[in-house]
N, C-alpha and C positions, 0 to 999 in steps of 0.2 A: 571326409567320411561319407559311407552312402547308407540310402535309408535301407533298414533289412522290410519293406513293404511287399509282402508276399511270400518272405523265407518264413519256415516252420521252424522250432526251436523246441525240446526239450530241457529244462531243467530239474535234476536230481536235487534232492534235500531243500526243495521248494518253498513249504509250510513254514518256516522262521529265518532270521536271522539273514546271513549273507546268500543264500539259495531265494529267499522271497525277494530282496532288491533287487538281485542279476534278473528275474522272472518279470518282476515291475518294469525294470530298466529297458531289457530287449523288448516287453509290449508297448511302452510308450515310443520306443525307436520302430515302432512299424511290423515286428515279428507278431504271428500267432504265436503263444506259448501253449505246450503242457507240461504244466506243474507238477509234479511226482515228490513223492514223501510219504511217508507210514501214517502219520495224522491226518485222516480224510476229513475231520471238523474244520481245523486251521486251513487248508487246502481250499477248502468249500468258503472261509471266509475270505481269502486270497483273488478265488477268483468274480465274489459279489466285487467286488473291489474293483474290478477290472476286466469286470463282465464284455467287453467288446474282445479284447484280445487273449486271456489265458482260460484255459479248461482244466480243469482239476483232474487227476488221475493216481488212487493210494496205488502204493507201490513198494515192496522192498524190496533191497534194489539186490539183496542179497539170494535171492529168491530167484531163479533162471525161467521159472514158468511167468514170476509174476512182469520180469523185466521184460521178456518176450510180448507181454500182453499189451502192457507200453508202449514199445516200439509199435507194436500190429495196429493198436489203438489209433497212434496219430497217423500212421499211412492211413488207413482207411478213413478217419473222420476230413482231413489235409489234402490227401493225395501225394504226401510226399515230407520229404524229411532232410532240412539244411543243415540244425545242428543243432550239436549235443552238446549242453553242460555238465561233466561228470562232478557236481560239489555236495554230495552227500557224502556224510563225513562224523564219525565221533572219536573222542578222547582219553583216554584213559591212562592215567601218570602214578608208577611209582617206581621204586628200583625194582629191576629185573627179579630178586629174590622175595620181593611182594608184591608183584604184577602176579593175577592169576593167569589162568590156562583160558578160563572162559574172556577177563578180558581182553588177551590176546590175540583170542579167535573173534572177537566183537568185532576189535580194528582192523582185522586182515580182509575180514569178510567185506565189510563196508566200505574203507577205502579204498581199498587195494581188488576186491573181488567184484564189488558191487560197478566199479570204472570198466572192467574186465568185460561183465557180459554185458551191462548198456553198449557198449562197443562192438563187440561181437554181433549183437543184434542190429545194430544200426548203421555199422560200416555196410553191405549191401547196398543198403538205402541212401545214404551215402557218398558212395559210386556215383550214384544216379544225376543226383543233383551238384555233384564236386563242392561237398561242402565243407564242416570244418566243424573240429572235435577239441573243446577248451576241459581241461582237466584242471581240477583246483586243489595245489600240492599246497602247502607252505615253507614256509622259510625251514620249516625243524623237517623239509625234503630236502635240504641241504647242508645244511647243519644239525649234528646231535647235538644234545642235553641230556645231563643225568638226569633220570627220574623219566626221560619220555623216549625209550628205546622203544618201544613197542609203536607209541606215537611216528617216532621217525624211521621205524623199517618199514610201515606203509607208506608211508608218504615217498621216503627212498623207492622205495618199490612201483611210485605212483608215475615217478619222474621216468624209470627206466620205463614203464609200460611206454610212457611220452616217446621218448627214444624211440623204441621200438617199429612203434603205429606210425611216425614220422620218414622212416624208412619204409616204409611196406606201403604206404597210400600217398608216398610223391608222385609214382607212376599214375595213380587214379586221377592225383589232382584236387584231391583231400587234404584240407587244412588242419595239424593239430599243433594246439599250444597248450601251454600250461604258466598259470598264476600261480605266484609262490608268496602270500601276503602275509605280514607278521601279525601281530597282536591285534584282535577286530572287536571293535565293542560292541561283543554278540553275548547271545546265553551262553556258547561256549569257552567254557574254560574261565582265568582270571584274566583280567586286560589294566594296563595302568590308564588313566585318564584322556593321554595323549595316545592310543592308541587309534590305529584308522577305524574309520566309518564303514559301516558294509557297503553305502553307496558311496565310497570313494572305490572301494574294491569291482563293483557293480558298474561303475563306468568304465574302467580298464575293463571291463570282460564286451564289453558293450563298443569301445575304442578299436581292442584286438577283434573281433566277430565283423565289423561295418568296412575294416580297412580294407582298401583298392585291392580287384581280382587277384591282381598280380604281388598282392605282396603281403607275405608270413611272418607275423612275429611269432615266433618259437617260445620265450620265455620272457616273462616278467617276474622280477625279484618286488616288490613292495613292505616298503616298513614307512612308519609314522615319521615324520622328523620332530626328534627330541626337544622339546625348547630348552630356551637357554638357564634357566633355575631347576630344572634337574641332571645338566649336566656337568660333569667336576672338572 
């Protein structure tokens, strides 16, 4: 693995949970961070914390002027822009017939929309430095669940973007992967005991982002291993 000592890094959904460990994880590997998430207090606590390498910057990500201002932000304070973590990300579970309309549009926008324009905004940039675009789907971007259809068409939808950006920025020489990690003992959502660590998820994003010029990991599937008294 090599050090990211000089590369710039943004990460989305920064302020808690598995967005503030990836943030943590790439500054103590050597990256500048900017931190980005809608809680500019938590943000601001984030980066007391880590005051030599990340810079706080609110942000929704849903927002195309405020994304734009992000991306501008770390060119100009940096001079440049190695990579994007796209893992701002919310939840919303019920069946289809009592799922509303507005949380629908929460997930689409944020998972799905908010991955969209950081990318749009930051591939140029990008180009520049042939850097590399980690996107953070999960497992239910591969598998449905009743009760989280709306959950797994963004995230479905997160992975095809994946696809997508992967064909389009080979020529550039643009790295994108995507994490796909099960149950994380985060605020969000339920998790059972044995569920992973944000900083186990946080060093896979940190593994995948440091490894050798020459070589892509595309996809990581991640789940906890079950012990042995809960399983039949």
């Amino acid at each position: 693995m090599s050090s990211l000592s000089g590369k710039v890094a943004i990460v989305t959904g920064a302020s808690k949970g598995l967005g503030r460990a990836i943030a943590t994880r790439l500054a103590r590997g050597g990256a500048l961070v900017v931190a980005a998430a809608r809680s500019k207090e938590k943000l601001e606590q984030l980066q007391q914390e880590e005051s030599q390498k990340i810079v706080s910057f609110p942000c929704d990500v849903t927002r195309a002027t405020e994304v734009k201002a992000l991306i501008d932000f770390t060119r100009e304070r940096f001079g440049r822009l190695d990579i994007l973590v796209n893992n701002a990300g919310i939840g919303r579970f019920g069946k289809v017939e009592d799922l509303s309309e507005d949380d629908w549009d929460q997930m689409m926008a944020v998972n799905l929309k908010g991955a969209f324009l950081a990318c749009k905004y930051a591939i140029p940039h990008l180009k520049e430095t042939e850097g590399h675009i980690v996107n953070i789907s999960s497992i239910a971007g591969t598998e449905s669940f009743a009760g989280g259809a709306g959950y797994c068409a963004s995230k479905f939808g997160l992975m095809a973007l994946s696809d997508a950006l992967t064909l389009e920025l080979k020529p550039h020489q643009v790295k994108v992967s995507t994490v796909c990690p099960g149950s994380i003992k985060t605020e969000f959502g339920r998790h059972k005991d044995y569920a992973l660590e944000a900083e186990q998820v946080a060093e896979t994003v940190w593994t995948i982002v440091s490894a050798p010029k020459g070589v892509i990991i595309n996809q990581v599937r991640m789940r906890p291993l079950v012990p042995r008294e809960y399983q039949k």
